[in-house]
N, C-alpha and C positions, 0 to 999 in steps of 0.2 A: 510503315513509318509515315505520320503525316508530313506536309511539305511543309516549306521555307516560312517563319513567320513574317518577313519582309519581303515586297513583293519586287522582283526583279525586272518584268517586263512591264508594257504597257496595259499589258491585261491587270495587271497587281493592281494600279490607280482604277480599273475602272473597277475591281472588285472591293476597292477601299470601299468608293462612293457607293456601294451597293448594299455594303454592311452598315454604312452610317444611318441611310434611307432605312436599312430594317431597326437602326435599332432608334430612331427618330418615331419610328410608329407603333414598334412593340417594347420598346424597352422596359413603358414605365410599368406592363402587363407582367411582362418577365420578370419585374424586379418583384413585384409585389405576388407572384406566385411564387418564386425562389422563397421569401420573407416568409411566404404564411408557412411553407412546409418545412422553414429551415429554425424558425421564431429569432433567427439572428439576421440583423438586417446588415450588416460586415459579413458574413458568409455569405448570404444572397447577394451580394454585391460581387465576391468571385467569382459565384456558381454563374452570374449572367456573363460576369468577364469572360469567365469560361466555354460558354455557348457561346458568346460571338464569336472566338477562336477558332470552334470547330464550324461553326457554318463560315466563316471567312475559309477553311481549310474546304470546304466542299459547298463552294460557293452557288458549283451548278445543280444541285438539291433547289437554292429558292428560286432559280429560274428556270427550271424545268417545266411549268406549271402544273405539275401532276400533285395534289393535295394542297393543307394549308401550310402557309409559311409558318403562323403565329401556332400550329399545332404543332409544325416538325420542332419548333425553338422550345417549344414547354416540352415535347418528350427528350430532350434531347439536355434539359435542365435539370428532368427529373432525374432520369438515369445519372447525371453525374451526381445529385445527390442521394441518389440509392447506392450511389458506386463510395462514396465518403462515407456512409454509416455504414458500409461491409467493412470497411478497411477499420474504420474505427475500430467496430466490436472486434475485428481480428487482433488487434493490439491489447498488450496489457492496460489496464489503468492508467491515466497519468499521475504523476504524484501531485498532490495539493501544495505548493510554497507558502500558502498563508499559516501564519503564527498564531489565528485563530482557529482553526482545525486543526486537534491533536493528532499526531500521527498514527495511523492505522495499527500499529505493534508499538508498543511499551517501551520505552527503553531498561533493557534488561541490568544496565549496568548495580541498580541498587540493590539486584537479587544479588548480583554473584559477590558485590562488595558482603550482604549478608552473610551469605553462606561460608565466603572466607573466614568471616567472624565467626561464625557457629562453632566450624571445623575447625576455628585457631583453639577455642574455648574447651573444645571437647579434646582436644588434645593434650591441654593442662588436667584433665581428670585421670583418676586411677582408670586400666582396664577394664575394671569390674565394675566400675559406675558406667565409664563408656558405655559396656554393652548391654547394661538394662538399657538405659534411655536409646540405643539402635535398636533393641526391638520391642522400646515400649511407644516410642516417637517414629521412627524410623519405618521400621514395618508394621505397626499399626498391631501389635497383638495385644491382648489382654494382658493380664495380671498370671496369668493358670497358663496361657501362651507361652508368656515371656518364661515362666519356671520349669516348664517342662524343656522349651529349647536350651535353657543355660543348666538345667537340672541342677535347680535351686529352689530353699522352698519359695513359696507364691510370699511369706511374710519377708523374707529377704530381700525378694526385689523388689517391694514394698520400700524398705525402708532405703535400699541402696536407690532408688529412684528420690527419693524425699531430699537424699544428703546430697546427692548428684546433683538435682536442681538447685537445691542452697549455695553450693559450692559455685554453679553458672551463674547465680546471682552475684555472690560476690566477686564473681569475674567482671560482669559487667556493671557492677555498680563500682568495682573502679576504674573501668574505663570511659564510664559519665563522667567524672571526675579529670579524668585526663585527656580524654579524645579519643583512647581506644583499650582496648583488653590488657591490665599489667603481665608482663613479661615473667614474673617471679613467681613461680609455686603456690608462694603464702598459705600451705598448711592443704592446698588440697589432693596431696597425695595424699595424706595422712589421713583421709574421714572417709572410711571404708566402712563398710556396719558387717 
């Protein structure tokens, strides 16, 4: 664990004056390498906060004289921004709050309001129209499909497909009229072919 941010003895003040002096001579070096490799010059501006922290934490690195100061301050800047783009990519995405970029997934709400409809509509039909249109819409089969699974001829479901769809039309063409799919039969149990 690094040490104390506030310096307690009289070593702390001369280590103050020691960081000011480094960053008096490299700072504007440091800010403007942080900046090229970060292209945000508010990030670069932590990443150096950041460095002076830990060379103020291992203050006897710049007085040691063993290498450069102005070199140990750029590795020591870079690492923390190679340590911020690990962490980044380790996280999910963030999410976008602007109103101008649509959300990454759809809102599903106006399929399933459909499909209630569909399923309210197909409800008011006979059986036998229901289940052409399940497996002429539904599962996707032919005509010669659809007659051998319901074992009917291919012209039946033909036609119970044709009265099927009429009859959904006039579901929904009164519920253009009112806001949604009328309530009442209105004759389409009766059109069975």
């Amino acid at each position: 664990m690094a040490g104390p941010l506030w310096p307690r003895t009289r070593r702390g003040s001369t280590d103050e004056a020691l960081i000011k002096s480094v960053y008096e001579e490299h700072g504007h070096a440091l800010l403007a390498y942080a900046t090229r490799l970060t292209g945000d010059r508010a990030a670069a501006e932590d990443i150096v906060q950041e460095t002076l922290i830990r060379a103020w934490r291992h203050s006897e690195v710049l007085v040691n004289g063993k290498g450069s100061v102005r070199g140990w301050l750029l590795t020591v800047a870079r690492n923390i921004i190679t340590d911020r783009y690990r962490a980044k990519a380790a996280r999910p995405p963030e999410v976008s709050g602007s109103p101008a970029r649509p959300p990454v997934e759809a809102d599903h709400a106006d399929a399933v309001v459909d499909t209630m409809t569909v399923l309210g509509a197909l409800d008011r039909l006979s059986p036998e129209h229901r289940d052409v249109l399940t497996e002429l819409y539904y599962r996707q089969l032919s005509v010669a499909e659809a007659a051998d699974t319901l074992g009917i001829p291919a012209g039946t479901v033909k036609s119970r497909s044709h009265y099927a769809l009429k009859a959904l039309r006039e579901v929904f063409g009164e519920g253009k009229r009112t806001g949604r799919p009328s309530q009442q039969p209105g004759g389409l149990q009766e059109v069975v072919a």
